[in-house]
N, C-alpha and C positions, 0 to 999 in steps of 0.2 A: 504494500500500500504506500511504501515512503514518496513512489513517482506521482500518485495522486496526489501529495498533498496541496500541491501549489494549484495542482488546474480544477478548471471546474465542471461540476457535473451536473447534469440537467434530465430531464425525460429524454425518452427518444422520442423522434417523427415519427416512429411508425407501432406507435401504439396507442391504443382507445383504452378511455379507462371508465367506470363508473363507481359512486360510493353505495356500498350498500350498510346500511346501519352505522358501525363503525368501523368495517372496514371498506378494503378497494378491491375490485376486481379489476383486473387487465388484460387486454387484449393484443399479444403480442401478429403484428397483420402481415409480418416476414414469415416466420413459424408457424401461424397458427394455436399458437400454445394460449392458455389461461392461466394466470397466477392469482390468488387469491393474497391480500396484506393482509398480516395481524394488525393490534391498532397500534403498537411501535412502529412495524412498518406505512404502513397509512401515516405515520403522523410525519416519516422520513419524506415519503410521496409528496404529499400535500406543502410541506417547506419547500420542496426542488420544483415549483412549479417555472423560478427563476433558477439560473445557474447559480450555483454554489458550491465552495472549495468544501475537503473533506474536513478542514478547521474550523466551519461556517456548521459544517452539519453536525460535528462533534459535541460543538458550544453548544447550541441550540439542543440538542437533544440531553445535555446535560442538566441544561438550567431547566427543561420540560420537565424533567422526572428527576427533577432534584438530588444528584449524582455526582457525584466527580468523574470527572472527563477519565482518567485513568482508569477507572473501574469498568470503563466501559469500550475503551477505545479498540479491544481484540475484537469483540463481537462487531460494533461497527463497521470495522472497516471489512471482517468477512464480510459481510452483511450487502455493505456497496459493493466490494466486488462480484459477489454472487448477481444484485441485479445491473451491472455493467454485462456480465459473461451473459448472462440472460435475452440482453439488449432490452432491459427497461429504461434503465439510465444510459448517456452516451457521453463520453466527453468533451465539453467546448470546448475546439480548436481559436486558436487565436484566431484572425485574420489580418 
């Protein structure tokens, strides 16, 4: 995760999503796949509706659930890379 930490990450183009209760469902439209959020995940979604560094989504979900960044930052960053490899999230390239 160290190469992420500077750049930022966003939804991808090519997915449809809907909330149902409190979570997310998504519709990966390359694959065909479905993913279902818990409402941790949902609550990551819902922040990255703008690009945002992995430091951005760290903080953020620290001060959420009242945490220390440390305590959480293993599972995080699986967590994004899983929906990066996914292609839920993608990386913004500079331009």
């Amino acid at each position: 995760m160290n190469s992420l930490y500077e750049k930022k990450l966003v939804r991808s183009s090519h997915v449809s999503f809907k909330s149902v209760m409190d979570e997310v469902v998504i519709l990966n439209h390359v694959t065909g796949n479905y993913y279902t959020l818990n409402p941790t995940g949902t609550c990551i979604w819902n922040y990255c509706s703008e690009a945002k560094s992995y430091q951005e989504i760290l903080s953020f979900l620290s001060q959420e659930y009242q945490t220390k960044a440390a305590s959480i930052k293993t599972e995080i960053s699986f967590y994004l890379e899983e929906l990066l490899k996914e292609g839920l999230l993608e990386i913004l390239e500079n331009k």
